[in-house]
C-alpha positions as a Python dict, from the first residue, in 0.01 Angstrom:
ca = {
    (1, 'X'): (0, 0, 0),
    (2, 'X'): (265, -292, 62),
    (3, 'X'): (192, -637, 60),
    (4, 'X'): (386, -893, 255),
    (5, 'X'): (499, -1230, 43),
    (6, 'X'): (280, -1529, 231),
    (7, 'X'): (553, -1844, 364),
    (8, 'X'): (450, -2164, 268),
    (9, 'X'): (532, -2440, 505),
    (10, 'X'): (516, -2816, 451),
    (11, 'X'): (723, -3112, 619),
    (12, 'X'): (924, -3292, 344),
    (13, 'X'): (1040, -3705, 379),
    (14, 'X'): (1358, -3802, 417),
    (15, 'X'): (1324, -3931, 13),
    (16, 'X'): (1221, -3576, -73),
    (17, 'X'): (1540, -3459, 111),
    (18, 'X'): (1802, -3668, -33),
    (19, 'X'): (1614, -3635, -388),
    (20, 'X'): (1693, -3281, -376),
    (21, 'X'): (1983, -3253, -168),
    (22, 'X'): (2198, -3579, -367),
    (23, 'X'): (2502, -3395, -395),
    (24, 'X'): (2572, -3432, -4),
    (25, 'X'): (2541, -3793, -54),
    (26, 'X'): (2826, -3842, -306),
    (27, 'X'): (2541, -3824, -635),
    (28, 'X'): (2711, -3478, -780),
    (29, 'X'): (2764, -3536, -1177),
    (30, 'X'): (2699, -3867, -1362),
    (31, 'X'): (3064, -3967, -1305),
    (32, 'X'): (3066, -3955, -947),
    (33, 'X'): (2726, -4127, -881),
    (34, 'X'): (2836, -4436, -1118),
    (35, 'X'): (3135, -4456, -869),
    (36, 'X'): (2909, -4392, -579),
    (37, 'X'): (2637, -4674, -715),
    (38, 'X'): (2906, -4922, -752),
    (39, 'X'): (3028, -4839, -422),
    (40, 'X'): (2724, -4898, -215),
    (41, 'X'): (2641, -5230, -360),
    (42, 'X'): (3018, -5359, -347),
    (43, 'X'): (3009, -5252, 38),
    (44, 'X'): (2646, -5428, 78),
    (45, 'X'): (2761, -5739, -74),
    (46, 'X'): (3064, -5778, 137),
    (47, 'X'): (2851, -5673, 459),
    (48, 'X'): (2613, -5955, 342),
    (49, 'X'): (2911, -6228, 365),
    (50, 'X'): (3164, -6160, 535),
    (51, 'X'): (3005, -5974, 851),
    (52, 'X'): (2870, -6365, 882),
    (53, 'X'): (3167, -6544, 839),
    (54, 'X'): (3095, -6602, 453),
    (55, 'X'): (3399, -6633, 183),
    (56, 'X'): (3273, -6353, -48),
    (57, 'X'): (3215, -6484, -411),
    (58, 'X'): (3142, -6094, -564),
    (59, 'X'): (3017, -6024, -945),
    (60, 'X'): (2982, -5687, -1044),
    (61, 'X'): (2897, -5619, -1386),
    (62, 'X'): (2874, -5259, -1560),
    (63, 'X'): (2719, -5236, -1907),
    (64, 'X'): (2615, -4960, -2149),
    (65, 'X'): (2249, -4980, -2133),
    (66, 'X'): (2161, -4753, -2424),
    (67, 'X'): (2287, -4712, -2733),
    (68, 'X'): (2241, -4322, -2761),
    (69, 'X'): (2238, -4179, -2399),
    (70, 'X'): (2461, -4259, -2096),
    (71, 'X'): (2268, -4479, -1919),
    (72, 'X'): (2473, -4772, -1768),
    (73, 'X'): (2310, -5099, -1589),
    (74, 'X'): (2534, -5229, -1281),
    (75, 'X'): (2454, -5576, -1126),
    (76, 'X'): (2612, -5663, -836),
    (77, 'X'): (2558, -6007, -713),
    (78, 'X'): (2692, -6200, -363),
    (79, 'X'): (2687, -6495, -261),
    (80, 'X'): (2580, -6337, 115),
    (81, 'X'): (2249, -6421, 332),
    (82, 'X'): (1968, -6291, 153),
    (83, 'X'): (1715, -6072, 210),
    (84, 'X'): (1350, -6225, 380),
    (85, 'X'): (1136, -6138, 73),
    (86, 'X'): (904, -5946, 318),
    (87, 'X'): (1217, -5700, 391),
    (88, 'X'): (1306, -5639, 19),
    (89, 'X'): (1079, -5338, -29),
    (90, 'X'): (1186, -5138, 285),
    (91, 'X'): (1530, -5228, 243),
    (92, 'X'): (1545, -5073, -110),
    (93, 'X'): (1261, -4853, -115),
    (94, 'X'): (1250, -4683, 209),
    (95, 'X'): (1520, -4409, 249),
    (96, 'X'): (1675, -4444, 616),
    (97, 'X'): (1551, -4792, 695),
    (98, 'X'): (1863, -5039, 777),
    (99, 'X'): (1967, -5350, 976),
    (100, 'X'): (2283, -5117, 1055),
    (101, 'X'): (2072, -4890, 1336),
    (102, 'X'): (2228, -5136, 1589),
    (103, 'X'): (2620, -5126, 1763),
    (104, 'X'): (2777, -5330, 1542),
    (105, 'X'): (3071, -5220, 1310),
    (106, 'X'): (2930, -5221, 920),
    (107, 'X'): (3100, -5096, 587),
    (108, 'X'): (2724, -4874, 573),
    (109, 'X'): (2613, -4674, 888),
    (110, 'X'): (2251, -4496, 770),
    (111, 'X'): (2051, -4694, 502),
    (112, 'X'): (2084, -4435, 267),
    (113, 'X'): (2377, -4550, 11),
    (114, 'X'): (2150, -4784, -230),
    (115, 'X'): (1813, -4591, -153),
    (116, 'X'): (2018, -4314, -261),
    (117, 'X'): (2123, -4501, -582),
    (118, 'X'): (1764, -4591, -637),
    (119, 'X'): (1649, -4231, -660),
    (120, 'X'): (1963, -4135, -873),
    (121, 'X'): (1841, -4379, -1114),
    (122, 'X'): (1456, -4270, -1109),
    (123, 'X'): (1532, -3943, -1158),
    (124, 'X'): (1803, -3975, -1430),
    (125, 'X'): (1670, -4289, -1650),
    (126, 'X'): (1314, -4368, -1496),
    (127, 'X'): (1406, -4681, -1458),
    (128, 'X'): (1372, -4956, -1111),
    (129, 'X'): (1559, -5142, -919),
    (130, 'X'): (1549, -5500, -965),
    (131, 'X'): (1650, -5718, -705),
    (132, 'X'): (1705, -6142, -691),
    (133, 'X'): (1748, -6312, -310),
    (134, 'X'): (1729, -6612, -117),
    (135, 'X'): (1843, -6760, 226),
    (136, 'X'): (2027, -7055, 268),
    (137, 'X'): (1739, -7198, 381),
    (138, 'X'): (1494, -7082, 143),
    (139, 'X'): (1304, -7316, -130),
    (140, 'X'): (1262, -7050, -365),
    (141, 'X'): (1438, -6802, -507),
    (142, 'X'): (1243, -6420, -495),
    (143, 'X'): (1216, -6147, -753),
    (144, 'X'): (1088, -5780, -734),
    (145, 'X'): (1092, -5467, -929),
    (146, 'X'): (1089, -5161, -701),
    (147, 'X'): (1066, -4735, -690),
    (148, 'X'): (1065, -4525, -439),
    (149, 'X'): (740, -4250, -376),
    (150, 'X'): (940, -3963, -296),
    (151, 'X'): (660, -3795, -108),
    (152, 'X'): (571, -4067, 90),
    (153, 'X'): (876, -4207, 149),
    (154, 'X'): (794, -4564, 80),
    (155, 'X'): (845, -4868, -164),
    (156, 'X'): (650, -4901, -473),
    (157, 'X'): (658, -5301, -594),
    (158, 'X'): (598, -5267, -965),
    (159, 'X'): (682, -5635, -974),
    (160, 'X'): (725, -5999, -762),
    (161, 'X'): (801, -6324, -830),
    (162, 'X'): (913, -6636, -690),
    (163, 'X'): (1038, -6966, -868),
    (164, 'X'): (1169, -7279, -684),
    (165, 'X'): (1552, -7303, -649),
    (166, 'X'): (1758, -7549, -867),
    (167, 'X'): (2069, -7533, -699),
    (168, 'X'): (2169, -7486, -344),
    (169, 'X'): (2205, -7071, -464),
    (170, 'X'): (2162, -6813, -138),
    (171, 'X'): (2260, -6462, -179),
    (172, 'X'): (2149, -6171, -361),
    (173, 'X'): (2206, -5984, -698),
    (174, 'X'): (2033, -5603, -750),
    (175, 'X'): (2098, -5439, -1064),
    (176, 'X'): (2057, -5095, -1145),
    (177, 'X'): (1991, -4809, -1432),
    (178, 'X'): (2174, -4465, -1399),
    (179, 'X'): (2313, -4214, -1573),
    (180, 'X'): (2620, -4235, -1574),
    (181, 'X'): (2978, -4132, -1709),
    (182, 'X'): (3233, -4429, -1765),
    (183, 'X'): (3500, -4255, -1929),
    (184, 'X'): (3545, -4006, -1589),
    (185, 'X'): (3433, -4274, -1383),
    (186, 'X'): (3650, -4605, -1478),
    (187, 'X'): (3971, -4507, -1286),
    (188, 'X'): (3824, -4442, -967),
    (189, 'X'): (3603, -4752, -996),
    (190, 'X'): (3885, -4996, -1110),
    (191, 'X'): (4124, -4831, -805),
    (192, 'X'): (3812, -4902, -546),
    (193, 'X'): (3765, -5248, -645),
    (194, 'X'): (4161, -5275, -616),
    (195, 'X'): (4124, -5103, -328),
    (196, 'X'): (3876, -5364, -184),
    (197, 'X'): (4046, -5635, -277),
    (198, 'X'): (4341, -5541, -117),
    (199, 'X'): (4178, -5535, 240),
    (200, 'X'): (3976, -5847, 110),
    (201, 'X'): (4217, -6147, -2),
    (202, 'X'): (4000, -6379, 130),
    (203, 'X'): (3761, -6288, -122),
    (204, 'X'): (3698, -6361, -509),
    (205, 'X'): (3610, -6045, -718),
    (206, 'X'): (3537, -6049, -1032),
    (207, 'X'): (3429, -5696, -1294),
    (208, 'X'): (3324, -5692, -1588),
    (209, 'X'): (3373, -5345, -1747),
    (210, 'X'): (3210, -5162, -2055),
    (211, 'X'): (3509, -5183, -2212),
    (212, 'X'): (3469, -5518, -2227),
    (213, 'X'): (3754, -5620, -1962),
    (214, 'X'): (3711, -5880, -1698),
    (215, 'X'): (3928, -5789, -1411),
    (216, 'X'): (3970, -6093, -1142),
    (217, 'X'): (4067, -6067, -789),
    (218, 'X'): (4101, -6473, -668),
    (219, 'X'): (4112, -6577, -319),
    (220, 'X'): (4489, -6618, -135),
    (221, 'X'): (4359, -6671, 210),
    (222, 'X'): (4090, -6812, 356),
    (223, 'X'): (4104, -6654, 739),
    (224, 'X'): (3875, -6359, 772),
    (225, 'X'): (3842, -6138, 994),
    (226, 'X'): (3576, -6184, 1289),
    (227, 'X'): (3271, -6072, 1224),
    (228, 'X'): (3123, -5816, 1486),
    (229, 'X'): (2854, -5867, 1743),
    (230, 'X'): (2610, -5653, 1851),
    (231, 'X'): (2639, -5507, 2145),
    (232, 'X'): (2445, -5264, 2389),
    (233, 'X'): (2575, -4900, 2393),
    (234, 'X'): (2785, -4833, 2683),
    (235, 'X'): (2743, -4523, 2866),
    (236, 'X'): (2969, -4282, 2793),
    (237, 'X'): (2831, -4307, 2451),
    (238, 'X'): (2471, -4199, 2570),
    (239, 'X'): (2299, -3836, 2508),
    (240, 'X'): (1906, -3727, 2634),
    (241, 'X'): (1766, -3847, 2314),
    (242, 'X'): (1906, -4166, 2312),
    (243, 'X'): (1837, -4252, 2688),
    (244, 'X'): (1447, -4142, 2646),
    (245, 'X'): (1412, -4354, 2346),
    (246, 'X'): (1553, -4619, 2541),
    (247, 'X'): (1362, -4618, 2836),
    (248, 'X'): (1053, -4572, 2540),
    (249, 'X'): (1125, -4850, 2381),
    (250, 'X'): (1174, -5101, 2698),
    (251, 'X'): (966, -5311, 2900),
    (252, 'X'): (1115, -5257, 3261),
    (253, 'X'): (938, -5162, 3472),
    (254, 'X'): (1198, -4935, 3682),
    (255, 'X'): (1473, -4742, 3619),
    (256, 'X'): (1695, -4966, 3795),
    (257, 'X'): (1641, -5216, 3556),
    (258, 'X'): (1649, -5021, 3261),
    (259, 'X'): (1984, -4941, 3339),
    (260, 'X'): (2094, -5299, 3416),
    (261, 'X'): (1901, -5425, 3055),
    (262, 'X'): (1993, -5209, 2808),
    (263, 'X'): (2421, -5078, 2901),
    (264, 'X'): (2729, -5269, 2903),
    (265, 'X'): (2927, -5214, 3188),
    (266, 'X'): (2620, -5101, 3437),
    (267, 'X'): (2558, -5386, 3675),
    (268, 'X'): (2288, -5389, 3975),
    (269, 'X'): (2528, -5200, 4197),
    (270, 'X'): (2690, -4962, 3951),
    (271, 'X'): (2311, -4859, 3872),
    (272, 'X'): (2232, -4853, 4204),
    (273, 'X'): (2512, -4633, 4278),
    (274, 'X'): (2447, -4387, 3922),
    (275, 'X'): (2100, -4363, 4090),
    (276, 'X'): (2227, -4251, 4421),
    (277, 'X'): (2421, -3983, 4275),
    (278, 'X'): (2174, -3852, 4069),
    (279, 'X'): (1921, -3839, 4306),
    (280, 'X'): (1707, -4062, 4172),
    (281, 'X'): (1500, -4377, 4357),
    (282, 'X'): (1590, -4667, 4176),
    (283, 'X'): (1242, -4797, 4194),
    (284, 'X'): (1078, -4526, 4003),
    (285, 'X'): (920, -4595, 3701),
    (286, 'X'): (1128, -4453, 3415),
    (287, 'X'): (834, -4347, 3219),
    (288, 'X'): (744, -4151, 3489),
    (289, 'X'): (1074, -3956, 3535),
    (290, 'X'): (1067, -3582, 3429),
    (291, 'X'): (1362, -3425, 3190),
    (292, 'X'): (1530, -3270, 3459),
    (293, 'X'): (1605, -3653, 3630),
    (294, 'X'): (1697, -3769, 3332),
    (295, 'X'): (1946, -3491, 3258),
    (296, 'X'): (2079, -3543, 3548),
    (297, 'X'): (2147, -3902, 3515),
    (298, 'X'): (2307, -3840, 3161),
    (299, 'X'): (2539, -3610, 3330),
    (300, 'X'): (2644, -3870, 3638),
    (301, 'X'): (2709, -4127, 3381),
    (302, 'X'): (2941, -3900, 3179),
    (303, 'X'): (3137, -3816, 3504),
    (304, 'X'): (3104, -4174, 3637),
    (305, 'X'): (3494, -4309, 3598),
    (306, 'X'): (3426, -4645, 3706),
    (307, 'X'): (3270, -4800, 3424),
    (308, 'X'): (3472, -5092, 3233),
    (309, 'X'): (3606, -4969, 2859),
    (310, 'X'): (3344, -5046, 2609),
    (311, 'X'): (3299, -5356, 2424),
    (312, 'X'): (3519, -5440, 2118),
    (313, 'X'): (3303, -5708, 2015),
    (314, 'X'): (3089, -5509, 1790),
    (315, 'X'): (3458, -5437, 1588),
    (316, 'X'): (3558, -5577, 1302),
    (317, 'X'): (3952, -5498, 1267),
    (318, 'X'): (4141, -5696, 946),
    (319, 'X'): (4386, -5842, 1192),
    (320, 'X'): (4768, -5841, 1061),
    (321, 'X'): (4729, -6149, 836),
    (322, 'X'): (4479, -6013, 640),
    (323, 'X'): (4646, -5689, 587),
    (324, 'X'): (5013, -5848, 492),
    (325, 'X'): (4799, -6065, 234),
    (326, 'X'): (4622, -5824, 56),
    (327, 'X'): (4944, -5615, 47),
    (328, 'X'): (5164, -5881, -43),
    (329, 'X'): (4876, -6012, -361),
    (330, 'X'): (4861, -5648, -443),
    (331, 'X'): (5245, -5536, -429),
    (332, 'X'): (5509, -5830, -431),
    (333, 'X'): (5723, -5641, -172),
    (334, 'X'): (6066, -5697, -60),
    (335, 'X'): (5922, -5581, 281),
    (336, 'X'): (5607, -5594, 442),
    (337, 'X'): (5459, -5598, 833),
    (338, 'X'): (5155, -5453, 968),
    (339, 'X'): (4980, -5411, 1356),
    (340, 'X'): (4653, -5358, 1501),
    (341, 'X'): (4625, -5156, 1803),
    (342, 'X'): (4455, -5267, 2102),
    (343, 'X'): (4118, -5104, 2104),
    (344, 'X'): (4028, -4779, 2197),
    (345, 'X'): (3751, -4516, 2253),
    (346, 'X'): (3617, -4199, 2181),
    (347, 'X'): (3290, -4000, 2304),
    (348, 'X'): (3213, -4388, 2408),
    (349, 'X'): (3244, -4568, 2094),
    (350, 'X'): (3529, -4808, 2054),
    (351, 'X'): (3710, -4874, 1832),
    (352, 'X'): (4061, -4994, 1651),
    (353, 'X'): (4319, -4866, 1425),
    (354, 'X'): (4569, -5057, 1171),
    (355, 'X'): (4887, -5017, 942),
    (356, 'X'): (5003, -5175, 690),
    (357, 'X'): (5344, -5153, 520),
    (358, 'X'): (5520, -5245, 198),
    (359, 'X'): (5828, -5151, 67),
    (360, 'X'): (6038, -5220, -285),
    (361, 'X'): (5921, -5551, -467),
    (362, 'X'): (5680, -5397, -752),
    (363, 'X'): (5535, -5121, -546),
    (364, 'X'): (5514, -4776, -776),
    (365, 'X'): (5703, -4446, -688),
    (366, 'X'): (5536, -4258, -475),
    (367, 'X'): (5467, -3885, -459),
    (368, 'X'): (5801, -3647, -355),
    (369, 'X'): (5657, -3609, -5),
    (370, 'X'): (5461, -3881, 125),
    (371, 'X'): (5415, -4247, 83),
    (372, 'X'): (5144, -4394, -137),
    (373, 'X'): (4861, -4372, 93),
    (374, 'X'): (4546, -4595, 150),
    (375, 'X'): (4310, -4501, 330),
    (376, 'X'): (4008, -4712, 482),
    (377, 'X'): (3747, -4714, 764),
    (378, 'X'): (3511, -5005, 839),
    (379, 'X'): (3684, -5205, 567),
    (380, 'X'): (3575, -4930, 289),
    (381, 'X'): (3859, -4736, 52),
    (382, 'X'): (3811, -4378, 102),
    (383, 'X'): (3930, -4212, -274),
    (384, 'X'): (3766, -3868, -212),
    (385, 'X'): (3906, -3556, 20),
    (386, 'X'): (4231, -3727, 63),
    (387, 'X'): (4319, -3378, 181),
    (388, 'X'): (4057, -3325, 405),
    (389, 'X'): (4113, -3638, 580),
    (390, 'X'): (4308, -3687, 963),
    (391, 'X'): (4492, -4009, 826),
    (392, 'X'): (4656, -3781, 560),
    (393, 'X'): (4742, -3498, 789),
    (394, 'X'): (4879, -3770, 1017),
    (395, 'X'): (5150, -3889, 804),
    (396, 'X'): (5242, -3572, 675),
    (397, 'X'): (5238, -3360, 933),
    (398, 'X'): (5305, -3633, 1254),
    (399, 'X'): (5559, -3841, 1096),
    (400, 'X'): (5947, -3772, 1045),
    (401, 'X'): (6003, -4017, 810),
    (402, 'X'): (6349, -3900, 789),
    (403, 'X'): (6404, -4050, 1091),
    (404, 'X'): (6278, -4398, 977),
    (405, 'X'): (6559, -4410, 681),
    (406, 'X'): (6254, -4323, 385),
    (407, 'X'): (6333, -4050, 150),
    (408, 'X'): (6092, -3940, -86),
    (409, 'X'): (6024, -4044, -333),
    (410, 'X'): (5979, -4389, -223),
    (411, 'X'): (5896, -4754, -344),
    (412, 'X'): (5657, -4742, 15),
    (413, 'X'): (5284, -4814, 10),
    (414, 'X'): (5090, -4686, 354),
    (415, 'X'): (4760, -4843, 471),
    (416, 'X'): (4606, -4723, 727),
    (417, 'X'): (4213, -4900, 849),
    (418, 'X'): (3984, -4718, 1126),
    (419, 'X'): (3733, -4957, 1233),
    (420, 'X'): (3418, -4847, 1498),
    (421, 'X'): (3076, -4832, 1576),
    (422, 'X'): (3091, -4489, 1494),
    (423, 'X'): (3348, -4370, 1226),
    (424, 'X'): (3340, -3978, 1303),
    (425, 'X'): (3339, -3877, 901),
    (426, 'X'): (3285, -3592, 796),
    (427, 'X'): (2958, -3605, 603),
    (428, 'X'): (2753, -3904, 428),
    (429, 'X'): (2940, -3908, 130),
    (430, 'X'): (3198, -4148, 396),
    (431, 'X'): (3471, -4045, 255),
    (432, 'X'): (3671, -3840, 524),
    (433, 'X'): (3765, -3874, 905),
    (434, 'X'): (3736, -3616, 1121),
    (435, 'X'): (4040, -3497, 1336),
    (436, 'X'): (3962, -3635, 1647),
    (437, 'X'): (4251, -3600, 1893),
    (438, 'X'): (4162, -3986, 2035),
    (439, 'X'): (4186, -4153, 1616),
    (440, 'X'): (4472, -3896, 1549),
    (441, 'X'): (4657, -4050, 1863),
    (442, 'X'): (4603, -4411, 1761),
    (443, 'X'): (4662, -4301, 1384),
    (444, 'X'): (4958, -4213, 1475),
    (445, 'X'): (5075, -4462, 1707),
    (446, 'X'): (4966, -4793, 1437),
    (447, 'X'): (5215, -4560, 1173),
    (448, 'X'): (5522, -4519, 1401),
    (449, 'X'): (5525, -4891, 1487),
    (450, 'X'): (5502, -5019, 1126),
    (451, 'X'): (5763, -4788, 986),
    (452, 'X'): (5959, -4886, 1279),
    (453, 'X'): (5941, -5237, 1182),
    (454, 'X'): (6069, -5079, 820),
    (455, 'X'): (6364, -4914, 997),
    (456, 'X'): (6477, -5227, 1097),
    (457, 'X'): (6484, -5338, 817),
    (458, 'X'): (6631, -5085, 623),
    (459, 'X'): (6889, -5039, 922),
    (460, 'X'): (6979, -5439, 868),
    (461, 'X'): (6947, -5430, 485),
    (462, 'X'): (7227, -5145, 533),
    (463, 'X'): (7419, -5360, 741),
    (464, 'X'): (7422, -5661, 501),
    (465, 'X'): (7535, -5438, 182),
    (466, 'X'): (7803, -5305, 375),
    (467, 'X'): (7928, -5670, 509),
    (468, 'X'): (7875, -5757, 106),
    (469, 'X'): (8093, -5461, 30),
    (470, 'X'): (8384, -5572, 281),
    (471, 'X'): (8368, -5925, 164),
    (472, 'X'): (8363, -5808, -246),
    (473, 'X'): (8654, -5638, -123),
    (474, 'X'): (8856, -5902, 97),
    (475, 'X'): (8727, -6114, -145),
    (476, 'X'): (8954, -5982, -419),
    (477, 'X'): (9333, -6046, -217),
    (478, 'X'): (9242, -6426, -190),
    (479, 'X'): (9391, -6580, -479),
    (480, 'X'): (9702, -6365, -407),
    (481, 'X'): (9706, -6440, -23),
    (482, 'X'): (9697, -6790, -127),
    (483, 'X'): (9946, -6758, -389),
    (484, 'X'): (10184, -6654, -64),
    (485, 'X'): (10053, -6885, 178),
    (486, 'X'): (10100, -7193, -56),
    (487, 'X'): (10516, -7048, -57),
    (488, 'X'): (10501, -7073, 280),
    (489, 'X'): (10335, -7375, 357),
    (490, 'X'): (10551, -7559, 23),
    (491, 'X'): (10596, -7921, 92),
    (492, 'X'): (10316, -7941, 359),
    (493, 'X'): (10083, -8019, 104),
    (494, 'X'): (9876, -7708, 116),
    (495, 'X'): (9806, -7586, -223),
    (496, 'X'): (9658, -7304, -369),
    (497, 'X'): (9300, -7436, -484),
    (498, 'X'): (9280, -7582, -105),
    (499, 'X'): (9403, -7290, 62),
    (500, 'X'): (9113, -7048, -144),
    (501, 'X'): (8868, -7280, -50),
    (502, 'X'): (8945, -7243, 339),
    (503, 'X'): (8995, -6891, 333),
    (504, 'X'): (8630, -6872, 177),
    (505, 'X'): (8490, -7123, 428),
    (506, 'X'): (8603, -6898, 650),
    (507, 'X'): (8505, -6568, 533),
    (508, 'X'): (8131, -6712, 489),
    (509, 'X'): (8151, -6844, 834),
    (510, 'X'): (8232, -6484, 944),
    (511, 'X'): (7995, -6248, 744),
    (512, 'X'): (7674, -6528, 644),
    (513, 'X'): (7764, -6448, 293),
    (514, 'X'): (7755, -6739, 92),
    (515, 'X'): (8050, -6904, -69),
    (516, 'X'): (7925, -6954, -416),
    (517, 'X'): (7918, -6534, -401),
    (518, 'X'): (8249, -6506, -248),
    (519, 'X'): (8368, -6768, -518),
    (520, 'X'): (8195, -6563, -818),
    (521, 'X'): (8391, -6248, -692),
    (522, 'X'): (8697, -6444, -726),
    (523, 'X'): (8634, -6559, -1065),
    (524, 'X'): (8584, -6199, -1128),
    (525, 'X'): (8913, -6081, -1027),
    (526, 'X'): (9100, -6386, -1212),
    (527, 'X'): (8925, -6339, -1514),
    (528, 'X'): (9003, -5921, -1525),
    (529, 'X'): (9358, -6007, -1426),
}
């Protein structure tokens, strides 16, 4: 007689998930999750500053935490707007809770990085996060030791604390205990903090490594770039789901209004007019409306064409002086230039590409097919599945660099920033773009401009050698031409020192080149002769 096997079936919490499921969020081996930790608190620090038009002050600090195993403590402190002490334990102990679930561009988009990080470190050392904030306007200065409970999915305050501030100190520092792998990891986490810093000039970063190295990024410039607003989502950018948990979570009491409260670009008399078209009376109460009206609505505003672009407030781009001053603190280039498009959108979201460019100065060799690449979205290097990435097939596979006087390999350094609401990567781990035919356009067009700007360069470079060449050249009959002209000219009181010095004055007057060079070619030739 057979027996059939019994399912079991139980809901599991979004801790539970990511606890056993940490790969997908960039925790894979010891290595990769010391990157990853020092990743997510870098790109909370920054959010914490600069997103509020704060000059980032940044400490990170990685230490060997045990003598025998691999555990490794990394403190990361800011200089930022705090955390309200009664939003510390969510914030670090409650997987998927975030002040990012609004439109407004951030470096993290679901809450989950330094949760993440927290569970990494519970289930590899055992050990808490710690975490040290205040406001600006704060008296005292807050302290807490924190878990998460996996099942639950909530924050487990081993410790709290408060003392009163002696200094005017607002920010916050969180350190925390993984296992961890600093000889695989160091070369990854030294190029993202270059990385940072490069799209960050405005920033001082300091690291203190293991290895006992300091490495210091000071501040060039102090112009940021703006920090984003929040906005309401515009329509194009709507599904079901999101409408119904609209209309749930408003107070109008008709549609009509709904509509008008809670979209950009949807006015009394566009909503009157979505309403018409979908058949709907714009007095009804929305609560009231079945699936079927509200499908129907979703589908009028996708095929509505009169709506106004969305918003680019909520974007953050770099903005062209940032870029050529992280490039230039980085590179020393003979050449460098960089644009940001106008803004953009896709499925509704706006948002903005740039590119950067710098050429010769101390920039490395690049590879034998491609320029050195960097690649960033929302302000954050991307390191990981370079391959995989639309900005990489974009320059490899879109660009004939031939035709922009680069041959490869190159002293040429490529950055490339995607900025938006909504980043369309590939997976959590943030570390990809998808190929979306709207980014790949824009991709695309930021790259052709900047290397244009390099052309003409290049193209007036070329021009100036080859005027330097002709003059080396002419340069080199002078003292003979006026060896002749002083025959000539005998008795007139022309002589031969007076005569090279005109014919130079007018040979620089000609070609721009100066006459001390002109002069130094001549010595040259007198000297060999």
């Amino acid at each position: 007689m057979s027996s059939e096997a019994v399912e079991k079936y139980k809901a599991i919490s979004p801790a539970e998930f990511f606890y056993k499921y940490k790969e997908i969020a960039g925790f894979a081996n010891p290595a990769r999750a010391l990157y990853q930790t020092v990743r997510e608190l870098v790109e909370n620090a920054l959010d914490a500053t600069d997103s509020h038009g704060i000059l980032p002050d940044i400490k990170v600090v990685i230490q060997r935490a045990d003598p025998v195993q691999e555990f490794y403590r990394v403190t990361v402190e800011d200089n930022g707007i705090g955390i309200p002490p009664d939003i510390v334990p969510n914030a670090f102990g409650r997987v998927l809770f975030s002040s990012k679930y609004v439109l407004r561009q951030t470096r993290g988009m679901y809450g989950l990085g330094v949760k993440m990080a927290v569970l990494y470190g519970q289930m590899t050392t055992g050990r808490p996060i710690e975490v040290i904030t205040s406001k600006r306007e704060y008296r005292r200065i807050y302290f807490f030791k924190i878990r998460i409970d996996i099942n639950k999915n909530e924050p487990v305050v081993l410790e709290r604390g408060s003392w009163r501030k002696q200094r005017d100190w607002h920010g916050t520092i969180v350190s925390l205990t993984i296992e961890g792998d600093w000889g695989k990891a160091k070369a990854r986490i030294k190029e993202y903090i270059n990385r940072t810093a490069t799209v960050t000039p405005y920033a001082n970063v300091v690291m203190y490594t293991p290895d006992n190295e300091v490495i210091l990024y000071k501040r060039v410039i102090e112009t940021m770039p703006r920090p984003p607003k929040e906005v309401k989502p515009h329509p194009y950018g709507v599904d079901l789901e999101m409408l119904k948990m609209i209309i749930e979570s408003s107070k109008e009491p008709t549609i009509l209004e709904v509509l008008v409260e809670n979209f950009q670009s949807v006015g009394e008399v566009t909503a009157k007019d979505l309403l018409s078209k979908a058949g709907i009376d714009p007095s009804s109460n929305p609560r009231d409306l079945k699936e079927n009206d509200l499908l129907r609505l979703i589908n009028t505003m996708k095929s509505y064409d009169q709506f106004k672009p969305p918003s680019s407030s909520a974007i953050s781009p770099l903005g062209v002086e940032v870029i050529k001053a992280g490039l230039t603190r980085m590179f020393e280039p003979e050449f460098v230039d960089a644009v940001t498009r106008k803004p953009s959108t896709y499925e509704g979201h706006p948002f903005i590409v740039e590119a950067g460019i710098a050429y010769g100065g101390k920039v490395p060799l690049s590879e034998a097919d491609k320029p050195i690449l960097l690649r960033y979205a929302n302000k954050i290097p991307l390191l990981y599945d370079e391959g995989s990435d639309v900005i990489t097939s974009v320059v490899k596979e879109d660009i004939a660099w031939d035709n922009y006087m680069v041959a490869f390999p190159a002293q040429l350094v490529l950055l490339v920033h995607v900025c938006s609401t909504k980043v369309p990567f590939k997976g959590v781990g943030k570390e990809s773009i998808a190929d979306v035919p709207e980014v790949r356009r824009e991709i695309k067009l930021a790259i052709s401009e900047v290397a244009r700007r390099l052309r003409g360069y290049l193209t007036a470079k070329q021009k100036e050698l080859e005027t330097q060449r002709k003059v080396v050249h002419l340069a080199k009959y002078i003292p003979e031409i006026a060896k002749s002209l002083e025959v000539i000219f005998s008795g007139d009181g022309f002589d031969k020192g007076t005569l090279v010095k005109r014919l130079v004055g007018i040979i620089s007057a000609k070609t721009g080149i100066p006459e001390n060079k002109i002069n130094e070619v001549i010595r040259g030739v007198e000297i060999g002769a």
